[in-house]
C-alpha positions in Angstrom: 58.5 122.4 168.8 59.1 118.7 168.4 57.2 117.0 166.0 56.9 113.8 167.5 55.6 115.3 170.4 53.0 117.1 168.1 51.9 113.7 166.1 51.1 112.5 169.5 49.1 114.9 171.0 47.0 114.8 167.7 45.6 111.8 168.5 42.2 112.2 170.9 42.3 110.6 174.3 41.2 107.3 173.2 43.7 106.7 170.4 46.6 107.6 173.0 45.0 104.7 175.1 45.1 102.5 172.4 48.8 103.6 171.0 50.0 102.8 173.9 48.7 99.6 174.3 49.6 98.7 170.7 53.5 99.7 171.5 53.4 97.8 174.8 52.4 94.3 172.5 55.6 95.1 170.0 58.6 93.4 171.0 59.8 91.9 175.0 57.4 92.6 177.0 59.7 94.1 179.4 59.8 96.4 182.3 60.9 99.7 182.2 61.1 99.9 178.1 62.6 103.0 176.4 59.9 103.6 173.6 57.4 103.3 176.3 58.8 105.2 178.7 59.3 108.0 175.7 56.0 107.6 174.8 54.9 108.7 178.2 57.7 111.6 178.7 56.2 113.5 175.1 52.6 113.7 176.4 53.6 115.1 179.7 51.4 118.2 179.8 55.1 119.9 180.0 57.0 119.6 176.7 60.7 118.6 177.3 63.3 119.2 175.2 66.1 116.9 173.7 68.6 117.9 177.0 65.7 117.4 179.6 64.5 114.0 178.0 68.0 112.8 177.8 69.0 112.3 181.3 65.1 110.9 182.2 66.1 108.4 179.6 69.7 107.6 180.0 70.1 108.3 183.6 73.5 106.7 183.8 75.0 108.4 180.8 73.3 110.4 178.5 73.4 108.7 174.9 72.2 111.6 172.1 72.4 108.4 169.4 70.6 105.5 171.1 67.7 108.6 171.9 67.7 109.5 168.4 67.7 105.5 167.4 64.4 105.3 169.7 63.2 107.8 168.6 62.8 106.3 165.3 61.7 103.5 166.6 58.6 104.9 168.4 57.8 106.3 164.5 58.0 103.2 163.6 55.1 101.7 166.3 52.9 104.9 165.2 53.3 104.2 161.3 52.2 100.7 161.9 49.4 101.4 164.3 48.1 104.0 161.6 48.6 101.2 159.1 47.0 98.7 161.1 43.9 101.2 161.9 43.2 102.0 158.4 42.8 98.8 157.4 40.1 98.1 159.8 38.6 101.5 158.7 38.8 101.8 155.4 35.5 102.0 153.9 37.1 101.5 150.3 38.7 98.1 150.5 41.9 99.5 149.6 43.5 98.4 152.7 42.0 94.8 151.6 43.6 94.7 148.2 46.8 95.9 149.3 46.6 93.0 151.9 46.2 90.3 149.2 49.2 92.1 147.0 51.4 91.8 149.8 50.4 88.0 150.5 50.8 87.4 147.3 54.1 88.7 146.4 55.3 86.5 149.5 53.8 83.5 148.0 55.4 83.9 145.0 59.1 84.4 146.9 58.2 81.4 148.9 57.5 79.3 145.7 53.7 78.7 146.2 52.6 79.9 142.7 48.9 78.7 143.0 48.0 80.0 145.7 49.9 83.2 145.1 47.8 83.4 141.8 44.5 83.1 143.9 45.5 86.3 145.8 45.8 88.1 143.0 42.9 87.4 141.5 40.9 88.1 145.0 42.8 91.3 144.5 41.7 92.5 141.4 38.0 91.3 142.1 38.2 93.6 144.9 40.0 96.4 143.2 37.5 96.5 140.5 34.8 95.8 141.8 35.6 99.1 144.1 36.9 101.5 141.7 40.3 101.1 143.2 42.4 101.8 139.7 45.3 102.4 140.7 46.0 99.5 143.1 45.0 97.3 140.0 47.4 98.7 137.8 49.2 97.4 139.9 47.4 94.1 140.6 48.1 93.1 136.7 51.4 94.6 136.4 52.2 91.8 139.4 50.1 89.5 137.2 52.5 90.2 133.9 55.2 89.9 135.7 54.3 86.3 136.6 53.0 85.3 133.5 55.4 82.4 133.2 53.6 80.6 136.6 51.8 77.8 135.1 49.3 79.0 137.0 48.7 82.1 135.6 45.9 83.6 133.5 47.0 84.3 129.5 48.9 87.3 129.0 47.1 88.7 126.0 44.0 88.7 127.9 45.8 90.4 131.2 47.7 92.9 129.0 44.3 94.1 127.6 42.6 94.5 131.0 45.6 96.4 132.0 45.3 98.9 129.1 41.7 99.1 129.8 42.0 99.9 133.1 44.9 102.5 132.7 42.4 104.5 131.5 40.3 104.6 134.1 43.5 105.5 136.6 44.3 108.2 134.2 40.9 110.0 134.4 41.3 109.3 138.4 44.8 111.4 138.2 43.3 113.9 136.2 40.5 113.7 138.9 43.0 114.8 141.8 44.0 117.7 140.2 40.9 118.8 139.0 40.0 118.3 143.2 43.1 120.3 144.1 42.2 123.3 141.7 38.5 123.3 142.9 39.6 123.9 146.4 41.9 126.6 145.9 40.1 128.5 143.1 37.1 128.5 145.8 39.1 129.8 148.4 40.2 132.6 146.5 37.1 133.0 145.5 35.8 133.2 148.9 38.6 135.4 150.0 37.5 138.0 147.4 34.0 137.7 148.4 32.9 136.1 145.2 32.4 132.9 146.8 28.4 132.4 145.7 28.7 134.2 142.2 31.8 132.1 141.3 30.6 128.3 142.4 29.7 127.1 139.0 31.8 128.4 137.0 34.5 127.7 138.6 34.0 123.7 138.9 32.4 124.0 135.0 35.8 125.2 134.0 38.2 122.9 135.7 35.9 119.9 135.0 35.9 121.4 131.0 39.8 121.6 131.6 40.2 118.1 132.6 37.6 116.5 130.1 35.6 115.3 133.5 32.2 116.1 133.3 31.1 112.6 131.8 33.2 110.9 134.6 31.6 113.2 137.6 28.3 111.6 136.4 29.6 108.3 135.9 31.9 107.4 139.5 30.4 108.2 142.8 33.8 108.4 144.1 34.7 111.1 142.2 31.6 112.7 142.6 31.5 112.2 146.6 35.1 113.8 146.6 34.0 116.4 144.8 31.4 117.6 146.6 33.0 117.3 150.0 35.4 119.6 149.0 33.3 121.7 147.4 30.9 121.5 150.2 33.9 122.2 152.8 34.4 126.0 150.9 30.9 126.9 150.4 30.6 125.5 154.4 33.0 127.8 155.3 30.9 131.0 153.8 27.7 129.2 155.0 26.5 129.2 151.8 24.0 126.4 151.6 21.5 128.0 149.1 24.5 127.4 146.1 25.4 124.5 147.6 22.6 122.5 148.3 20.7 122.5 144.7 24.2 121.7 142.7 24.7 118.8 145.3 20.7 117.6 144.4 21.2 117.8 140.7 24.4 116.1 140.4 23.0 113.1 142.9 19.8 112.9 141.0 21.5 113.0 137.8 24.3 109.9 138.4 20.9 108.3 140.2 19.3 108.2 136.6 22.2 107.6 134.3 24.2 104.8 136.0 23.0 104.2 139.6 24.6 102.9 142.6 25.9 99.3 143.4 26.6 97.9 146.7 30.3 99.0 146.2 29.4 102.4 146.2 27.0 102.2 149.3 29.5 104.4 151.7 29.2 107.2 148.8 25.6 107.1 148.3 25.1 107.2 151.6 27.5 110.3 152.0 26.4 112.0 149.5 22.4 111.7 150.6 23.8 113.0 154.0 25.0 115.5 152.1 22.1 116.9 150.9 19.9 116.1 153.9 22.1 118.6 155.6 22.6 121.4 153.3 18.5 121.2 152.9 18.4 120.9 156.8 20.6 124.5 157.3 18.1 126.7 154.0 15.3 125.0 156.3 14.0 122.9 154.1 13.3 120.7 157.3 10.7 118.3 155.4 12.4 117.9 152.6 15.7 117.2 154.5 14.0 114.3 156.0 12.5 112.7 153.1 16.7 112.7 152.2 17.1 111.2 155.6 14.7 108.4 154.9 16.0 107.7 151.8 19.5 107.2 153.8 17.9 105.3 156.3 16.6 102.4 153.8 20.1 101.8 152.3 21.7 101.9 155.9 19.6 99.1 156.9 19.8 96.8 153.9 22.2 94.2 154.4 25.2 93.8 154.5 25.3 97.2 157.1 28.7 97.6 156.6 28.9 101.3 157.3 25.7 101.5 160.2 28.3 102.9 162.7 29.7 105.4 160.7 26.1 107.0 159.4 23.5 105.7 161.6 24.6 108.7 164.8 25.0 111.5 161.8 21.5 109.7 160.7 19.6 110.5 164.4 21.1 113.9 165.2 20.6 115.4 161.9 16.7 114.0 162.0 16.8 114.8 166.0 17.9 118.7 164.6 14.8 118.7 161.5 12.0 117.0 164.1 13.2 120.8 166.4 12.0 122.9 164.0 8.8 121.5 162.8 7.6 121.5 166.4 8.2 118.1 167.1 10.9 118.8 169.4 9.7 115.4 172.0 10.4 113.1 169.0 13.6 114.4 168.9 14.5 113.9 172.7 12.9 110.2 172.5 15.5 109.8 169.1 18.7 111.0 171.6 17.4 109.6 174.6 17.2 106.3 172.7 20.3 106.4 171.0 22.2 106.9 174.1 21.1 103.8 175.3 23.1 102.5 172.9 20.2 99.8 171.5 21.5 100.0 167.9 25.1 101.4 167.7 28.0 101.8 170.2 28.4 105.7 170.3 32.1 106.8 169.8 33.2 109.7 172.2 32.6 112.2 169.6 29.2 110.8 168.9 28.5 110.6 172.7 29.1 114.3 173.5 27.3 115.6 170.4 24.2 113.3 171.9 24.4 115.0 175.3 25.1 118.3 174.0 21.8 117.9 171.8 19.7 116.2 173.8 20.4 119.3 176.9 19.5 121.7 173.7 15.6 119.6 173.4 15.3 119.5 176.7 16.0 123.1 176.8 13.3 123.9 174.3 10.7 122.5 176.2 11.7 124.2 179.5 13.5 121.1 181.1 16.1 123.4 182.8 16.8 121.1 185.4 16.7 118.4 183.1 19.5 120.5 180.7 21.8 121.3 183.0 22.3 118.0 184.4 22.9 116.6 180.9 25.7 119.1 180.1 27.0 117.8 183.5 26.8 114.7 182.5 29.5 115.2 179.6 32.1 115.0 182.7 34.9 116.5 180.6 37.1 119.4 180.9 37.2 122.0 178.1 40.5 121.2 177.1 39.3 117.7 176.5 36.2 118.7 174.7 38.4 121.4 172.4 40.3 118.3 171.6 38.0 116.5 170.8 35.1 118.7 168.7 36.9 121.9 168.4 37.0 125.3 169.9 33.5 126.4 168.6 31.8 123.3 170.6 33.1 124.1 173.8 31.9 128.1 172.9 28.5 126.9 172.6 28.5 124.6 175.6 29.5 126.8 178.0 27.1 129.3 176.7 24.4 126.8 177.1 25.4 126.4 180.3 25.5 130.2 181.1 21.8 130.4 180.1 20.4 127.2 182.0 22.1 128.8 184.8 20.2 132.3 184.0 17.3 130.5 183.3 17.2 128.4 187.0 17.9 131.8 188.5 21.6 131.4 189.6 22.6 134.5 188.7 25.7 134.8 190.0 26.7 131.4 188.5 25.6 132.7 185.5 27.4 136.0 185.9 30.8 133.8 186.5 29.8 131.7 182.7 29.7 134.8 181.2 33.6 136.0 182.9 35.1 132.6 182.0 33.8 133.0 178.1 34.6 136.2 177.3 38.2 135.9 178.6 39.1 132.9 176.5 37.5 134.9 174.0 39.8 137.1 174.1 42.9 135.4 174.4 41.6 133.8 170.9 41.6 137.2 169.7 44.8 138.6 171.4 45.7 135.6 169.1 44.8 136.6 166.2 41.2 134.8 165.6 38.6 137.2 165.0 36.0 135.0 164.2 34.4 134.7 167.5 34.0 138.6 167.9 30.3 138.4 167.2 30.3 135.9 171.2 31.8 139.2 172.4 29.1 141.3 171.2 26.2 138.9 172.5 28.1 138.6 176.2 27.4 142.0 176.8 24.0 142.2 176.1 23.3 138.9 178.4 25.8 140.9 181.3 22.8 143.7 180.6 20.3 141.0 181.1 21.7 139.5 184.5 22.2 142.9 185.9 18.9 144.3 185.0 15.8 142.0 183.9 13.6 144.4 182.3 16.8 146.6 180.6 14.8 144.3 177.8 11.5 146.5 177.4 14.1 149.3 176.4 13.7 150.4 173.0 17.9 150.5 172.7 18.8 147.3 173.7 15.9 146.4 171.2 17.5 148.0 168.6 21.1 146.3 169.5 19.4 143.4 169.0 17.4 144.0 165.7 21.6 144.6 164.8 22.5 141.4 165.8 22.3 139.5 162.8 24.1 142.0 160.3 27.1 141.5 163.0 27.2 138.0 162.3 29.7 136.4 160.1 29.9 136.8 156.3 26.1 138.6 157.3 24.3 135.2 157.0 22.1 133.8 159.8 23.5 130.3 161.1 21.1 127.9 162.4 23.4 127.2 165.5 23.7 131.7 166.1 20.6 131.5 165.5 19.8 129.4 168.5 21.2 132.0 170.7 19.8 135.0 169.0 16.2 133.2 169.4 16.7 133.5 173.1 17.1 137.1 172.8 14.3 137.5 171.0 12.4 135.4 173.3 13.5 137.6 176.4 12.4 140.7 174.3 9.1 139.3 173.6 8.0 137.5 176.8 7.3 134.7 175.0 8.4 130.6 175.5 12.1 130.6 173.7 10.8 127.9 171.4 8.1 129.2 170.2 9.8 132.4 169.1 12.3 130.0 167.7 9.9 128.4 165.5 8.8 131.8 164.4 12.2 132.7 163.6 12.9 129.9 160.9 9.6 129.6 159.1 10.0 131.3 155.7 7.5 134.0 155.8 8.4 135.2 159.6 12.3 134.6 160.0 13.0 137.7 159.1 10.5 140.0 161.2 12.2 142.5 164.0 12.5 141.8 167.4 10.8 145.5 168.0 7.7 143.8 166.2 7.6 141.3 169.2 7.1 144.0 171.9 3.8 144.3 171.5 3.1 140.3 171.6 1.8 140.2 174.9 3.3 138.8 178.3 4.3 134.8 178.8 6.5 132.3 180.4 10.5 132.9 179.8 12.5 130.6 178.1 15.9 130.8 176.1 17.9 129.3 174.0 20.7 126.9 173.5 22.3 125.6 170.5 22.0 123.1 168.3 
């Protein structure tokens, strides 16, 4: 496999737009150029090898050392495009310190010691000001080693801020590696099915190991890496309930003890997102959005540096809670606005997640017609969607689309969904994934369904479906499964799909058998789609 070739086709549709642009702008602008036209040749759905590509290249005679010099070359555009991108992204200011390093350094080679000074003190204002400790260690060890400038700052002084601060970049060292064993101690925690039990012990230990603790409730850096990660591993096991109330206390806790400046906005708001979520899958749906609104005050306070980034997360996660407390029309007007675009330019990711959710609303409330022409609307192929959100996305759209299409009467439409699933299910399995055995399982009781209506009043396919859940994934009841499972229940019932829904995820009903449902009376048929 060729690696270069593999780097590109990492980058989602839109990035490979603006690589390519970015390469055309570096060096002659010329016709015909080699590390464009290689550029090109690599994301040809067909992958080429070094024999093939040469002659496309070298047409007159085939030169193995000039392809292997552009090749490098074409690294090179990528390395800087990725360069140049981060430093428009980087929520940190990293990429601005390291800017006012570099200028620096040059001013000092090109003999402008004043000004050269002025950088470096921009840069350590920055670095400090943003926790970034290592970059200034490295900020005064450039200011040391100009201590002769008659410009400079005294040495004494710069010496002791140094010393000072190489404490701080030590406990952030010891920080990575407490990160690093976290994640692995969880994983093999989780592959032992200990994942739950283990949680807090295991990050009590390594933080005890590392003398941490203090700094976990001191930096919201540290503390925002270290709950993503840990958040990532409990994720994995869908294991919100130990999540959640660890990621409360430690918030609450740093809230109290030291607060939050306006350089640690991008964690705070993280970490509140966070927690909104994690309260938002234990249905906590209330007290998720009183985390959301809390979010949403510091994401409109000026400067809103970071409003792009959240505000999308901010609407569909408060779309998702507005669902389940049976205000699903607040939540279409939230998408429905959003899409407009009146506050934020959507990204493609953000854009397909709002159609996606928006069809699942409108599905809720019956607006069939309405659903299916929003998951039209997305206007992508599933190879493009996989690319872009993952396999497990384009599962659950085309399963939404299989039930609109039950649910509008197209049968044999539907029929055709349910075919084009359950064989790229099991490719994925001929593969090796086994995750997505449970889709398997639920195709071939809504085959049952399509071929026979009321195979539903049946006391066995009631009882496969009372099953259903124990057949799910580490045995715990996702939100998103749960969608699906709803419309199931609804069928069973002969009840409005949201409804039974609603009924599903209160606390005192979630966990009540479909059989109990049979008895609930006849109504209008509705299903489900997900999240």
């Amino acid at each position: 496999m060729d690696d270069l070739r593999t780097t590109l086709l990492s980058f989602s549709a839109d990035d490979r737009k603006d690589l390519g642009r970015f390469i055309q702008r570096q060096g002659k602008a010329q016709k015909g150029r080699l590390d464009v036209r290689l550029f090109d040749l690599l994301l040809q759905q067909r992958e080429y090898t070094t024999d093939e590509l040469l002659p496309r290249l070298y047409p007159d005679e085939p030169n193995p050392v000039a392809y292997y010099a552009l090749r490098k070359r074409l690294l090179s555009h990528i390395t800087d495009f990725l360069l140049l991108r981060q430093r428009h992204q980087d929520p940190t200011a990293a990429s601005s310190v390291r800017g006012q390093l570099t200028l620096a350094e040059y001013l000092f080679e090109a003999g402008v010691g004043r000004l050269a000074w002025s950088a470096l003190r921009k840069a350590e204002k920055l670095a400090a000001a943003h926790e970034q400790y290592e970059l200034l260690n490295t900020v005064y060890n450039l200011q040391i080693a100009q201590a002769d400038s008659e410009h400079a700052e005294d040495l004494e002084d710069i010496i002791r801020r140094r010393n000072l601060n190489k404490k701080a970049a030590d406990e952030e060292e010891r920080a990575g590696i407490a990160h690093s064993l976290i994640r692995r101690r969880l994983r093999e925690a989780r592959l032992r099915g200990r994942a739950g039990d283990a949680f807090n012990a295991i990050i009590q230990e390594v933080l005890r190991e590392y003398d941490l603790q203090e700094a976990f409730a001191r930096r919201p850096s540290l503390l925002y890496r270290l709950l993503a990660i840990t958040r990532s591993a409990m994720l994995a096991r869908g294991d919100f309930m130990s999540f959640t109330p660890f990621a409360i206390r430690c918030y609450h806790l740093m809230e109290r003890r030291h607060g939050f400046t306006p350089a640690h906005r991008y964690y705070q708001l993280g970490l509140l997102y966070m927690i909104a979520h994690g309260l938002y899958r234990s249905r906590h749906f209330d007290e998720s959005i009183r985390y959301l609104a809390q979010l949403k005050d510091i994401l409109y306070a000026e400067p809103r540096s970071y409003f792009a980034d959240f505000y999308p997360r901010y609407t569909f996660l408060l779309a998702a809670n507005y669902a389940f407390l049976r205000r699903n029309k607040d939540s279409i007007r939230l998408l429905e606005d959003l899409l407009k675009g009146r506050e934020v330019s959507l990204s493609p990711r953000d854009e397909l997640t709002a159609r996606f959710g928006l069809g699942f609303h409108f599905f809720a409330e019956g607006q069939f017609q309405k659903t299916n022409r929003m998951l039209m609307s997305i206007g992508r192929t599933d190879r493009w969607c996989e690319q872009q959100m993952g396999l497990e996305w384009v599962f659950m759209k085309n399963m939404g689309e299989m039930l609109v299409q039950l649910e509008m009467g197209n049968h044999d439409l539907a029929l055709n969904r349910v075919r084009a699933i359950e064989r790229s299910v099991k490719e994925r399995v001929a593969e090796g994934t086994t995750a997505y055995q449970h889709v398997l399982t639920y195709l071939k009781l809504v085959r049952e369904i399509i071929d026979n209506p009321d195979v539903v009043k049946t006391p066995e396919f009631v009882a496969r479906v009372d099953q259903m859940p124990h057949a799910l994934p580490d045995d715990r009841e996702d939100m998103q499964l749960l969608s699906f499972f709803g419309w199931l229940r609804a069928r069973i019932a002969g009840r409005p799909y949201y409804e039974v829904l609603i009924t599903m995820t209160e606390p005192d009903k979630k966990d009540e058998p479909a059989s109990s449902a049979l008895g609930a009376g006849a109504g209008t048929s509705a299903a489900g789609a997900p999240e």
